[in-house]
C-alpha positions in Angstrom: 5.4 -1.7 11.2 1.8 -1.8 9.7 1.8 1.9 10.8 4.5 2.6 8.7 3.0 1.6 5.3 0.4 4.3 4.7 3.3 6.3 6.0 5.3 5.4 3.3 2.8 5.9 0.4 1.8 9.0 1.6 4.3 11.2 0.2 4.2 10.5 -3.2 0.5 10.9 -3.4 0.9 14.3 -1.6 3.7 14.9 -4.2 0.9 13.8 -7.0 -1.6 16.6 -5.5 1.3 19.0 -5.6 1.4 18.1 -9.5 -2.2 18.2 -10.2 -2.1 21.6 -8.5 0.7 23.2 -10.6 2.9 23.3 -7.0 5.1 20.2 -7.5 8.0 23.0 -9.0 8.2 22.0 -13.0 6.1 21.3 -15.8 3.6 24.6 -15.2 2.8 25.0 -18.6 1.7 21.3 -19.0 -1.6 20.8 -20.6 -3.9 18.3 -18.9 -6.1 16.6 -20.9 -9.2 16.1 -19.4 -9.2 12.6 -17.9 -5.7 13.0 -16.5 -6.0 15.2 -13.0 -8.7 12.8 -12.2 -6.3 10.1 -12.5 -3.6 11.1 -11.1 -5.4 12.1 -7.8 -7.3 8.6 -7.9 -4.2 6.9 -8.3 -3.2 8.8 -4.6 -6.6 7.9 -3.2 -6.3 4.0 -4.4 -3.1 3.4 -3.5 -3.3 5.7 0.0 -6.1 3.0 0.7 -4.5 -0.2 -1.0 -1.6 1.1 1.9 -4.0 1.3 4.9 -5.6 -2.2 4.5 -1.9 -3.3 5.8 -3.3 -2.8 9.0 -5.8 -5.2 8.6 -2.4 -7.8 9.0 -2.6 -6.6 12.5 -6.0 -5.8 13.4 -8.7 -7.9 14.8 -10.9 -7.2 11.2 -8.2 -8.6 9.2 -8.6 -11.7 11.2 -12.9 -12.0 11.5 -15.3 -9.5 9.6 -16.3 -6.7 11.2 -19.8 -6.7 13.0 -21.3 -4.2 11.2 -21.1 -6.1 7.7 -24.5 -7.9 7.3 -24.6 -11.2 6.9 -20.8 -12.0 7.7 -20.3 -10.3 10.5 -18.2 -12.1 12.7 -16.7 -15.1 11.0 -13.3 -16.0 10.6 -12.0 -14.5 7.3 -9.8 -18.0 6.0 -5.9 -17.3 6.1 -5.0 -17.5 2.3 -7.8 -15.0 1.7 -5.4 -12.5 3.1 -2.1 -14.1 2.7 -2.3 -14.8 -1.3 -3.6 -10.8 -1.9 -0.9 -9.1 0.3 2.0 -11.8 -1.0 0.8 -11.0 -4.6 0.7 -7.4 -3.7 4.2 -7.3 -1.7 5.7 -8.9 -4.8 3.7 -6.3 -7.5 5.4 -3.9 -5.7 8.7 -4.7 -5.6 8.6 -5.6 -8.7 7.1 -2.1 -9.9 9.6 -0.7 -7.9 12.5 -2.0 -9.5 11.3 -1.7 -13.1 11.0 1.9 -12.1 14.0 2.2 -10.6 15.9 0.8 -13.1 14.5 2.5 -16.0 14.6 5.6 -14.8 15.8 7.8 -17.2 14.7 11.3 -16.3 11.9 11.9 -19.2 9.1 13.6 -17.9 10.3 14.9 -14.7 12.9 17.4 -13.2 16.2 16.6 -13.5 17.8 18.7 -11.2 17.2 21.8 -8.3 14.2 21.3 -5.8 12.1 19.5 -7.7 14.0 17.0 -8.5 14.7 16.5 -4.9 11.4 17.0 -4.1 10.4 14.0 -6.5 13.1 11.5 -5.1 12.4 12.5 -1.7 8.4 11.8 -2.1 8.8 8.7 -4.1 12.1 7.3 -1.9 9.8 5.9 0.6 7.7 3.9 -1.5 11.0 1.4 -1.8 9.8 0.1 1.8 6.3 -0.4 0.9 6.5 -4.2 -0.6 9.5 -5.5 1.8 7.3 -4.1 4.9 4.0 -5.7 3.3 6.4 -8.9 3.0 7.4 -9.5 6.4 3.9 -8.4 7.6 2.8 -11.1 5.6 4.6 -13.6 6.8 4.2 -12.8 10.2 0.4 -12.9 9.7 0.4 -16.1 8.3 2.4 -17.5 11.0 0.7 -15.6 13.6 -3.0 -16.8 12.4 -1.5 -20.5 12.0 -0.4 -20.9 15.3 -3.9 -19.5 16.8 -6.1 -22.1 14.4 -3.6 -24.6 15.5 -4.0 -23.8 19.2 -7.4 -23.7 19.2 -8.0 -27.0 17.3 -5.8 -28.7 19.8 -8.2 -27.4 22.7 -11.0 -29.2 24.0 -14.3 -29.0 23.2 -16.3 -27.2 26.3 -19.9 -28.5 27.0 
């Protein structure tokens, strides 16, 4: 399921490229002023990446730091330091989802032919992105929970 989230990102910051590129089918004769193509294509690299650490919910470095961070490497990264991030983010989301969802009201993009499907159909997907981050949530904080709790309840060796 953590596979799924960059997955679901990705479409609409290939669609944003498309844009940037004058190949996203509208809008050719747009003028760019000059801090805007930058944007746009940072807002598909930041959010491309804020989608791939999902998979730190399921990964051994989302649990401990990785062992080539100096200093750190190796200790236990404490659970809220994960949970309260991706729970803020899950809701962000949604709630950024529905806002734009609702107030949709077709100003600045195509409203009909290919393009128009083109934009739904790169943009559709992103509706998964904070339910999936959600439940991954959840399940991480469960899952990470029951280990401390398990391993407190062991005995001491030595």
């Amino acid at each position: 399921m953590a596979h799924a989230i960059p997955l679901c990102v990705l479409p609409s910051g290939l669609w944003r490229v498309a844009l940037v590129l004058g190949l996203a089918g509208y809008d050719a004769d747009y003028e760019w002023a000059a801090w805007e193509r930058p944007y746009v294509i940072g807002l598909s690299v930041v959010s491309e990446g804020l989608a791939l650490l999902a998979l730190g919910l399921v990964r051994p470095w989302g649990e401990a730091v990785p062992r080539w961070v100096p200093g750190l490497h190796g200790r236990r990264i404490p659970i809220p330091a994960v949970v309260i991030p991706a729970a803020l983010g899950a809701t962000l989301i949604m709630m950024f989802c529905a806002y734009a969802f609702l107030n949709e009201n077709g100003d600045g993009g195509p409203t009909g032919g290919p393009a128009a499907w083109a934009l739904w159909a790169a943009y559709a997907p992103l509706i998964a992105w904070g339910p999936l981050l959600a439940i991954l949530t959840v399940a991480y904080h469960r899952r990470r929970r029951a280990t401390d709790a398990s391993a407190a309840a062991r005995p001491e060796s030595g």
